[in-house]
C-alpha positions as a printed NumPy array, in Angstrom:
array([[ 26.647,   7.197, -12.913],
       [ 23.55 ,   5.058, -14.339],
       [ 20.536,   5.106, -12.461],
       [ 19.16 ,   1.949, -11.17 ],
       [ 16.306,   0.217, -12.912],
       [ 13.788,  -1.967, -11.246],
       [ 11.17 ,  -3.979, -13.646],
       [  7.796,  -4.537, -11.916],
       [  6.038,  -7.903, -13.313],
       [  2.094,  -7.035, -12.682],
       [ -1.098,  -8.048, -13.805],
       [ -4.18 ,  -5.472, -14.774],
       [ -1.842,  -2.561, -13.754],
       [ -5.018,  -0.396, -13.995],
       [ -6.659,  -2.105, -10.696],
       [ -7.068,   0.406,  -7.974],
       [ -5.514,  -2.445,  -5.726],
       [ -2.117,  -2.825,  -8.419],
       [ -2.084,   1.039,  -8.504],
       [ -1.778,   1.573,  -4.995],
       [  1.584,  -0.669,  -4.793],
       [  2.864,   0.467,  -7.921],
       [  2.529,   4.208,  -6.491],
       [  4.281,   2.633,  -3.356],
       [  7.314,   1.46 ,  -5.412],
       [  7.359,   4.584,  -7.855],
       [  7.701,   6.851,  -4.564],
       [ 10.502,   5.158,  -2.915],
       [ 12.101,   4.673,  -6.425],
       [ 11.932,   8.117,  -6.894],
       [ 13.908,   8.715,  -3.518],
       [ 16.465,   6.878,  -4.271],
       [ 16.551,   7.905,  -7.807],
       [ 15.599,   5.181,  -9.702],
       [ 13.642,   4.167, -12.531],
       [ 10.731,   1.598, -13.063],
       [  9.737,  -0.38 , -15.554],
       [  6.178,  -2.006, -15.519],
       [  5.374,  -4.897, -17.774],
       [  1.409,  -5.555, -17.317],
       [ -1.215,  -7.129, -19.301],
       [ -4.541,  -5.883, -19.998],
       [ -7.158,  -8.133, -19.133],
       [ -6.093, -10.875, -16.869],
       [ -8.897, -13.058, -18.619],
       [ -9.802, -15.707, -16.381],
       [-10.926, -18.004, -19.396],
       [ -8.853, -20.17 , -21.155],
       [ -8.468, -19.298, -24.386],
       [ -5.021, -19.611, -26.338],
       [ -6.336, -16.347, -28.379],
       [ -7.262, -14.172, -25.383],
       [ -4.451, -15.037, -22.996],
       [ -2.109, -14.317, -25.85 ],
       [ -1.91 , -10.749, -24.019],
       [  0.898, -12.406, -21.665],
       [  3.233, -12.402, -24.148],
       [  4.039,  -9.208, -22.941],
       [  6.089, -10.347, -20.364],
       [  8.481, -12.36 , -22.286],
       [  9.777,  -8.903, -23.164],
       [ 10.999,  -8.895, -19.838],
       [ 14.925,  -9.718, -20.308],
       [ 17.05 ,  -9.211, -16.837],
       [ 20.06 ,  -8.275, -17.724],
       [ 18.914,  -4.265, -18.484],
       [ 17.669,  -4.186, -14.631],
       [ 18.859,  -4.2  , -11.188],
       [ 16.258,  -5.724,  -9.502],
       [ 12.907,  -7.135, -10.158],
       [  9.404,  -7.473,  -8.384],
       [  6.995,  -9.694,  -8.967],
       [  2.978,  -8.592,  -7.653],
       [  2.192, -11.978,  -7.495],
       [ -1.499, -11.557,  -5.969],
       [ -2.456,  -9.856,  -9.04 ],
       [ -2.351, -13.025, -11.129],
       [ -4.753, -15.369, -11.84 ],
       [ -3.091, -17.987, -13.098],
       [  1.245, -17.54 , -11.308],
       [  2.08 , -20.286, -14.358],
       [  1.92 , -17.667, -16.712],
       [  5.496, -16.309, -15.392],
       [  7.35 , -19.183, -15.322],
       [  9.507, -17.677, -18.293],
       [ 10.439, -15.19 , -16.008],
       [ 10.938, -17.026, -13.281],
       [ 13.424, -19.098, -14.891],
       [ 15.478, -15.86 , -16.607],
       [ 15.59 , -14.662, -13.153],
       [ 17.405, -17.559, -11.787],
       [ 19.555, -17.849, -14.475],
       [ 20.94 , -14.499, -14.174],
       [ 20.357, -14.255, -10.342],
       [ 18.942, -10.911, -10.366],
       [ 17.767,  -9.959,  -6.893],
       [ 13.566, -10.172,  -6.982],
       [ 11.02 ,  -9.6  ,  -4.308],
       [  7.419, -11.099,  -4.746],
       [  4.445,  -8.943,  -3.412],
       [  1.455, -10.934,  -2.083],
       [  2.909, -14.591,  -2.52 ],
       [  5.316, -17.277,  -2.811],
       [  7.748, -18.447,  -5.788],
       [ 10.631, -21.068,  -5.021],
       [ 14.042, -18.878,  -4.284],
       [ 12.777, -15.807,  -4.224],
       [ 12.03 , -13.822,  -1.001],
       [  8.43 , -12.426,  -0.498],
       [  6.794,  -9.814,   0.795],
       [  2.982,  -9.589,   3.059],
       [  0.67 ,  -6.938,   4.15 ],
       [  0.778,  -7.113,   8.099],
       [ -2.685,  -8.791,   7.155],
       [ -2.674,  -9.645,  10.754],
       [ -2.836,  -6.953,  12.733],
       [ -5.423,  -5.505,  10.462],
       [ -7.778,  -8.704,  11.128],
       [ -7.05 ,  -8.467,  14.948],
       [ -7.856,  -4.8  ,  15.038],
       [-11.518,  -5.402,  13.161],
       [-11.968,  -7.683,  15.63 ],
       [-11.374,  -5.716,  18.449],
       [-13.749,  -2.711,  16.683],
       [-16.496,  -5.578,  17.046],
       [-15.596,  -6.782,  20.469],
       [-15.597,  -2.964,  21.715],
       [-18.907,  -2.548,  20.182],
       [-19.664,  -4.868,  22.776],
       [-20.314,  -8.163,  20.291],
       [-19.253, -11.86 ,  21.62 ],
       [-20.735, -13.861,  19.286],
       [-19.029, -13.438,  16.287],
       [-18.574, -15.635,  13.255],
       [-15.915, -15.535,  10.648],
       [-15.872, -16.164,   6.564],
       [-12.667, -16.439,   5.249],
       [-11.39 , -17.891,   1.432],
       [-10.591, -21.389,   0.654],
       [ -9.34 , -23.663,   3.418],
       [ -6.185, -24.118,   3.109],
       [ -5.196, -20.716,   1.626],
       [ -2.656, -19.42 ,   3.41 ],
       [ -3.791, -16.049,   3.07 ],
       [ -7.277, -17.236,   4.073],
       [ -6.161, -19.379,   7.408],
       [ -3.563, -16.307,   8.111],
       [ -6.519, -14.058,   8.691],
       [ -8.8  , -16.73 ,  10.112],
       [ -6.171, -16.835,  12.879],
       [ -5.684, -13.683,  13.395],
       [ -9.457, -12.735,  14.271],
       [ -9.184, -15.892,  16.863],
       [ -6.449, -14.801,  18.179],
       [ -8.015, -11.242,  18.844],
       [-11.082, -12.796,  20.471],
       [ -8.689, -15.093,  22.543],
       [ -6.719, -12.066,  23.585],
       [-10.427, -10.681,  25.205],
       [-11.264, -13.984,  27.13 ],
       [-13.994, -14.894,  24.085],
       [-13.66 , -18.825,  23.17 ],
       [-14.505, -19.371,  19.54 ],
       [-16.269, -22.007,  18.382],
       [-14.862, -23.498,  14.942],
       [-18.167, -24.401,  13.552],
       [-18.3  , -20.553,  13.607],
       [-15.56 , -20.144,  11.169],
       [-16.941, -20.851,   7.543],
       [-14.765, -21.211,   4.352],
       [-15.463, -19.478,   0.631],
       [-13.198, -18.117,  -2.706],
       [-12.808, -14.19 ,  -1.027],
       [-15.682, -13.543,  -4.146],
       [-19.135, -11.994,  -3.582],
       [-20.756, -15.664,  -3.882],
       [-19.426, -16.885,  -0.614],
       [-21.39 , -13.887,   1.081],
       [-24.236, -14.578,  -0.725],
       [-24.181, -18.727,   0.414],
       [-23.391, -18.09 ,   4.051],
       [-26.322, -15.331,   4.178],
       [-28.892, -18.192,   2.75 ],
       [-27.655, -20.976,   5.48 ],
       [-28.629, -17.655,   8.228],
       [-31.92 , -17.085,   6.   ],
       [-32.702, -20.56 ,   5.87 ],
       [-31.917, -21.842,   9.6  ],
       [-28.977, -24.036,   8.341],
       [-27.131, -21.865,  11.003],
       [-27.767, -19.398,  13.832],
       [-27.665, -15.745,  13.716],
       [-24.54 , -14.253,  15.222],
       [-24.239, -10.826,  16.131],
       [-21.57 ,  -9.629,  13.934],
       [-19.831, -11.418,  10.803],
       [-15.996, -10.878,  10.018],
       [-15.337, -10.869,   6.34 ],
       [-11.872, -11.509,   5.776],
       [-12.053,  -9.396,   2.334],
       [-15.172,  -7.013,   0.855],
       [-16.115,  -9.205,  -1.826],
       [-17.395, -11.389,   0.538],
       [-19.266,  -9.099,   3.012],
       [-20.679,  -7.13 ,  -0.116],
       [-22.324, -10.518,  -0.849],
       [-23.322, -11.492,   2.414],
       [-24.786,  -7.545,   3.175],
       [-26.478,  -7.626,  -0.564],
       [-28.138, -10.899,   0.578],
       [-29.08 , -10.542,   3.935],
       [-30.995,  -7.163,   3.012],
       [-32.583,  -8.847,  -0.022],
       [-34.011, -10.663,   2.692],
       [-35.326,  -8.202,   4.524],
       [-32.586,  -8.82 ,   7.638],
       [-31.63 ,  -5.401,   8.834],
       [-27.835,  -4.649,   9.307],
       [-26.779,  -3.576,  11.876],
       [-29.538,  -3.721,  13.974],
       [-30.331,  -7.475,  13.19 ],
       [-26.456,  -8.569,  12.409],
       [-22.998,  -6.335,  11.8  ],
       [-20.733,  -6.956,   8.909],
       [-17.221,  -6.291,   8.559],
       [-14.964,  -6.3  ,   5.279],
       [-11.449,  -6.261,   4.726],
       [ -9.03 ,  -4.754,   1.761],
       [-10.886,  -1.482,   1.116],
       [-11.314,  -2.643,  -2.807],
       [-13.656,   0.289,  -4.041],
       [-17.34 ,  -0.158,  -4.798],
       [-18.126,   0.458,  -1.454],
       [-20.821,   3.199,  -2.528],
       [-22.238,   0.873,  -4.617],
       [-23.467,  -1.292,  -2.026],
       [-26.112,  -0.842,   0.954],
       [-25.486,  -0.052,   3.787],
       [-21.825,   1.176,   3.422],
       [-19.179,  -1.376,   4.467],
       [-16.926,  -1.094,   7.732],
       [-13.373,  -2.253,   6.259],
       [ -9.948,  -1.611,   6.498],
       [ -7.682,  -0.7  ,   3.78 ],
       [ -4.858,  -2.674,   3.596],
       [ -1.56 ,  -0.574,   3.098],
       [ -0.469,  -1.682,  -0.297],
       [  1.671,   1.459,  -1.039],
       [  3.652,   0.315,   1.767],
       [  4.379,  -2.958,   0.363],
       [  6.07 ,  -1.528,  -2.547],
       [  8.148,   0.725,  -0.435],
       [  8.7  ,  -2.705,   1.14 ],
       [ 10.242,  -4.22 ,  -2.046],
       [ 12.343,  -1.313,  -3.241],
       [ 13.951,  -1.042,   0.097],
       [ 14.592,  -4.253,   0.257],
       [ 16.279,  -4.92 ,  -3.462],
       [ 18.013,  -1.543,  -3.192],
       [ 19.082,  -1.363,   0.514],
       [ 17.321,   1.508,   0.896],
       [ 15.115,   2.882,   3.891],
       [ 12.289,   5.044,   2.243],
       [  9.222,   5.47 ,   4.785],
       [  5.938,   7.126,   4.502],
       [  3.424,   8.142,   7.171],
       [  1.391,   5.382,   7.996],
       [ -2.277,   6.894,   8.053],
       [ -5.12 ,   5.418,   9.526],
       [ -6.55 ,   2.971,   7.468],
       [ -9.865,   2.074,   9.093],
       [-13.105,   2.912,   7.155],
       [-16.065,   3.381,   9.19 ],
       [-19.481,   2.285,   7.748],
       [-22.726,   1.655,   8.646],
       [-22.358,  -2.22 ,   8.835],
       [-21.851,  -1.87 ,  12.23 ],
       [-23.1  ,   0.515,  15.116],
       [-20.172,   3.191,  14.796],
       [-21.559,   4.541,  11.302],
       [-19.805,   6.844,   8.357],
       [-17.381,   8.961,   8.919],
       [-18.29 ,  12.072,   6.665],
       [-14.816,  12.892,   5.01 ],
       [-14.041,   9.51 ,   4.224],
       [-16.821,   8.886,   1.895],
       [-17.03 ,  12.601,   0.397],
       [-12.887,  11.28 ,  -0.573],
       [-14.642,   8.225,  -1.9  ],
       [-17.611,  10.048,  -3.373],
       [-15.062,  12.792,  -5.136],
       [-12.771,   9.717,  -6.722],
       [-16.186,   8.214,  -7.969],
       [-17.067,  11.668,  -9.797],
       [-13.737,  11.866, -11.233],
       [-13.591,   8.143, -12.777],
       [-17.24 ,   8.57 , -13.568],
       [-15.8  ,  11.994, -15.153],
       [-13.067,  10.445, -17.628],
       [-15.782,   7.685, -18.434],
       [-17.94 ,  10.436, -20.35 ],
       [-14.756,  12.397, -21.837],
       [-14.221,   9.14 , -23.383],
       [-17.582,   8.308, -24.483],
       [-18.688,  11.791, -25.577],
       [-15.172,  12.122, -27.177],
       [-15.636,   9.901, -30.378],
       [-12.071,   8.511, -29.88 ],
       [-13.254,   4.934, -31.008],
       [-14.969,   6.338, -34.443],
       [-12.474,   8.607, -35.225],
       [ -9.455,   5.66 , -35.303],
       [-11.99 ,   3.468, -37.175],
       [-12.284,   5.916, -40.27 ],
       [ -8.219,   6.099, -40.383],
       [ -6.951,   4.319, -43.706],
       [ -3.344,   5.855, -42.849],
       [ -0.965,   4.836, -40.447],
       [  0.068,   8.491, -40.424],
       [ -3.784,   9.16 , -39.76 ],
       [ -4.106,   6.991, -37.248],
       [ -1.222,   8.634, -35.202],
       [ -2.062,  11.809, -35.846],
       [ -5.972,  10.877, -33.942],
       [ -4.09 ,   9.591, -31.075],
       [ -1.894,  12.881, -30.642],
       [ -5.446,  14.541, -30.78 ],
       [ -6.819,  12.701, -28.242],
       [ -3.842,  12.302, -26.232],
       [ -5.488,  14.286, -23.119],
       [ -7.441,  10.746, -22.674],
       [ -3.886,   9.201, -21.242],
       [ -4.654,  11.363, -17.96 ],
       [ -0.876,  12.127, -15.985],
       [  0.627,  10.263, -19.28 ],
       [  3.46 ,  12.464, -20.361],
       [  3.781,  10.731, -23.627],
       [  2.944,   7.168, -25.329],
       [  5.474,   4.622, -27.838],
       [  3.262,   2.729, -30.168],
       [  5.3  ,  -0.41 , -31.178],
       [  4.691,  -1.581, -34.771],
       [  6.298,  -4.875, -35.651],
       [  8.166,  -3.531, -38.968],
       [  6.534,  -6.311, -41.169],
       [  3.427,  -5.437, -39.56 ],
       [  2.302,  -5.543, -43.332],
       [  2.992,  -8.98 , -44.408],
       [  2.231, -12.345, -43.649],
       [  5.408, -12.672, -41.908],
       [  5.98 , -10.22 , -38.9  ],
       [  7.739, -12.187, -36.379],
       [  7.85 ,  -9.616, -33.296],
       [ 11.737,  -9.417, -34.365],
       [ 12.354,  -6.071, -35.139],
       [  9.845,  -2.827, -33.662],
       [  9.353,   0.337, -35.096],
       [  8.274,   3.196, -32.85 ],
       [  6.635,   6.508, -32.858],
       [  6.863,   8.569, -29.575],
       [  3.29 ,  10.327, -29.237],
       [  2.386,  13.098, -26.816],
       [ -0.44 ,  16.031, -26.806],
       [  1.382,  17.956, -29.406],
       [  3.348,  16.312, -31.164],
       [  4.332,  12.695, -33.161],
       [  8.341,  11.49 , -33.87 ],
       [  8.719,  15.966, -34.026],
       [  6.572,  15.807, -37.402],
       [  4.173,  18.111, -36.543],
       [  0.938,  18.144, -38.859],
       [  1.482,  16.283, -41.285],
       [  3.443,  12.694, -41.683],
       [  5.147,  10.978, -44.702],
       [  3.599,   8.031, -46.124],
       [  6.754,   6.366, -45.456],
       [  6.105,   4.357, -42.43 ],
       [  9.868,   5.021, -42.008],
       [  9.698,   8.806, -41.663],
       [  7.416,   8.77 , -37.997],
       [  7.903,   5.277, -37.456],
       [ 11.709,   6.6  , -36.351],
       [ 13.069,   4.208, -34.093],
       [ 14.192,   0.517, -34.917],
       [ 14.808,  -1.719, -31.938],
       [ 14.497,  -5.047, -30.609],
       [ 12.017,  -6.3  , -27.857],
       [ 14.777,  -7.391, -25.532],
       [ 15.951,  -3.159, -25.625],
       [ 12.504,  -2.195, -25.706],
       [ 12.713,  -0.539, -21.584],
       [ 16.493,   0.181, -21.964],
       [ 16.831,   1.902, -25.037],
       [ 13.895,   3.991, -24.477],
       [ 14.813,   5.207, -20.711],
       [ 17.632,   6.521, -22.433],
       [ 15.283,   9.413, -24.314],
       [ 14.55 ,  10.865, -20.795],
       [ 17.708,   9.762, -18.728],
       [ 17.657,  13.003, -16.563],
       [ 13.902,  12.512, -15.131],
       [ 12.77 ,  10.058, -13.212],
       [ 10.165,   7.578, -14.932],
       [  7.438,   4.913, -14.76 ],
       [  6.916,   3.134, -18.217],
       [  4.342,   0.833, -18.383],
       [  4.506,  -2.037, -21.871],
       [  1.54 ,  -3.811, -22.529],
       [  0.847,  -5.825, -25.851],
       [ -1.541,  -3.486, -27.692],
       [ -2.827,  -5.841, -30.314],
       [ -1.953,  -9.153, -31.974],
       [ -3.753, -11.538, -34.986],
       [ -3.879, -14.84 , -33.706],
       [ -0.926, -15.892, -31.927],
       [  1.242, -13.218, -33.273],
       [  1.313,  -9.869, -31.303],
       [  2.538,  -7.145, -34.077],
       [  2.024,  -3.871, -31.971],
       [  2.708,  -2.762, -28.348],
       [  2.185,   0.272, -26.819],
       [  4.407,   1.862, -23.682],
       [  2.936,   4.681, -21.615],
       [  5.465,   7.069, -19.652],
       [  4.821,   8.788, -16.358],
       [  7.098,  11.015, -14.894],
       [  6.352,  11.572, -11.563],
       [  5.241,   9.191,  -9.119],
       [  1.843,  11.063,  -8.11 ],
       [  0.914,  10.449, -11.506],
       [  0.978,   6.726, -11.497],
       [ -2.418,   6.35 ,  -9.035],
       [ -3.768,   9.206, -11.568],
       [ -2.852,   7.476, -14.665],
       [ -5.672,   5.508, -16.862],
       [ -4.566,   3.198, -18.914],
       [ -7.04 ,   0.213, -19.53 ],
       [ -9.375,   2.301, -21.213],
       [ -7.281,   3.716, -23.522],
       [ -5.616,   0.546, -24.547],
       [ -8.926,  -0.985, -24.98 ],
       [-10.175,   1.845, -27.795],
       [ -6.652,   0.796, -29.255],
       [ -6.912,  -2.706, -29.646],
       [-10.574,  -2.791, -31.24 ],
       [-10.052,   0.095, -33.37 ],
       [ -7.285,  -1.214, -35.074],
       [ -8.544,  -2.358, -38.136],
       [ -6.347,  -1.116, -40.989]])
């Protein structure tokens, strides 16, 4: 019997926040023994520029028909509009899709219980013994933003505590709308309250950043709380009180619901105590957050110290070129082994993204050539295929493990995209390990030949 396939349409798959749901949806695929399929670009650019968002061609790779089921992480894109291609093969061939994080017409969606996560930071502050409490939430309107608006209100109703709706004060969830709410308390424009709800840590890194700028001492002057648990907390003074919203869950979410399974996890407790507010740090949470800031901080210098960069630059060989990557392979951290895509007339004026040619590369070895490679682009450049069998045909190589593949477009001249590459992971603890972006990056700007 075929195993099931389930494409995941993401953005910037190498965002702690996209890694924790696609390590959701890779565990509960892996229960019920099925593979995924990630199509991600690299940069998300928020700019718009026809060159630089030519990335998202990627995704018109996606084709439905090799998949039984798709989900869509729609809070990881900037601009939704950039899927409508999808959106309109998925109708077409009805293929059952669940959207993570927001709404698009006939397909059914999927939330974090935002809510009970705002009314329990609430009730933190209202056991600390705080009444007068203001709230800064994204843009009115938002129905994320007015979702956890209401929910601290409803909290503060719950505990007899009438709230004032001059007290509730709109931004964009980005560090700026901290920082402009801090200068209206700074300046007088409004009154000191004794705590501040961020409805996401952007925000309350801003507002925290400004306030002590200031000289305003939190949390003896004012509390701030955040929400999401994004990362960067160290970086910021004092340490934020947040909660981490379960995004793992939310991909067990969507593969139970497009494959009628019932995977569950143990929900642990999410609450991250910081010195924002009177209850302090807990010790073992930030030596865990301290530890994962070593180890990125770690692969950082293996890649800098590593020459990876120079070394592809000096290749005049295709064959060269591959043969650097196998070296340096170790880079791909959890990667079991890497495709690199080559449009196969990659060399002409003409390459039309018709017709791929691609070399599997791992730590030891490239297309089973070992050492040294043909100048025939043919002899290591082994398989031929077509983008719309790019995930199908190459599941196939490893049909008896479970995998995560991840395609992003790799490079492109102009508005032509002439190489892709596609990373494989093979177990689903390796997906939150995995490091893609930086890799991909050295690709695509040492590509010169």
């Amino acid at each position: 019997m075929c195993k099931k396939r389930i494409a995941v349409i993401t953005a910037r798959a190498d965002d702690n926040e996209q890694k924790e749901i696609l390590c959701g949806i890779a565990e509960a695929a892996f229960a019920a023994d099925a593979d995924t399929v990630v199509y991600s670009n690299i940069y998300n650019h928020w700019v718009e520029d026809t060159i630089l968002n030519y990335e998202n061609i990627i995704y018109s790779l996606f084709e439905p028909g090799h998949f039984d089921g798709a989900i869509i992480t729609a809070e990881a894109f900037r601009d939704i509009s950039i899927l409508n291609g999808i959106v309109e093969k998925l109708k077409k061939s009805k293929l059952p899709a669940v959207v993570i994080g927001g709404e698009l017409e006939s397909f059914a969606s999927i939330y974090s219980d935002d809510e009970s996560d705002m009314e329990s930071i609430t009730e933190h502050l209202i056991k600390h013994g705080f009444t007068d409490i203001d709230i800064l939430t994204g843009v009115r309107g938002d129905k994320t933003a007015e979702r956890r608006a209401a929910a601290c209100k409803n909290a503060l109703n719950k505990h007899g505590i009438q709230f004032d709706e001059s007290k509730l004060h709109y931004g964009d969830f980005w560090n700026t709308s901290g920082e402009a709410l801090a200068q209206c308390y700074i300046n007088g424009e409004l009154p000191f309250p004794q705590a501040v709800i961020c409805t996401n840590d952007y925000m309350a890194f801003g507002l925290c950043d400004a306030l002590l700028s200031a000289g305003i001492s939190i949390p003896e002057q004012l509390s701030v709380t955040g929400y999401d648990y994004t990362g960067g907390r160290t970086y910021h003074l004092p340490l934020l009180t947040t909660m981490r919203r379960n995004r793992r869950k939310l991909g067990h979410y969507a593969v139970n619901r497009l494959l009628k399974c019932k995977y569950s996890a143990e929900d642990k407790d999410r609450f991250i105590s910081g010195d924002s507010c009177p209850c302090g740090v807990v010790q073992s949470q930030l030596s865990d957050e301290l530890y994962a800031e070593r180890i990125s901080q770690y692969h950082t210098i293996m890649s800098s110290v590593a020459q990876f960069s120079s070394r592809l630059t000096a290749c005049k060989t295709l064959a060269e070129y591959t043969a650097v990557l196998s070296e340096f392979f170790y880079l791909l951290h959890s990667a079991e082994y890497l495709y690199l895509c080559l449009d196969s007339e990659w060399g002409s004026a003409k390459f039309s993204g018709d017709e791929y040619l691609c070399c599997k590369i791992s730590a030891d070895e490239v297309c089973d050539i070992p050492e040294r490679f043909s100048a025939n682009i043919q002899t290591h450049f082994s398989i031929k295929i077509t983008p719309k069998v790019f995930g199908p045909q190459l599941l196939e190589t490893v049909a008896e493990a479970f995998v995560t593949i991840r395609f992003s477009k790799l490079h492109s001249f102009e508005t032509s995209a002439f190489i892709h590459s596609i990373i494989f992971v093979l177990q689903p603890a390796c997906v939150m390990k995995a490091v893609f972006l930086s890799i991909n990056f050295v690709f695509d700007s040492a590509f010169l030949m």
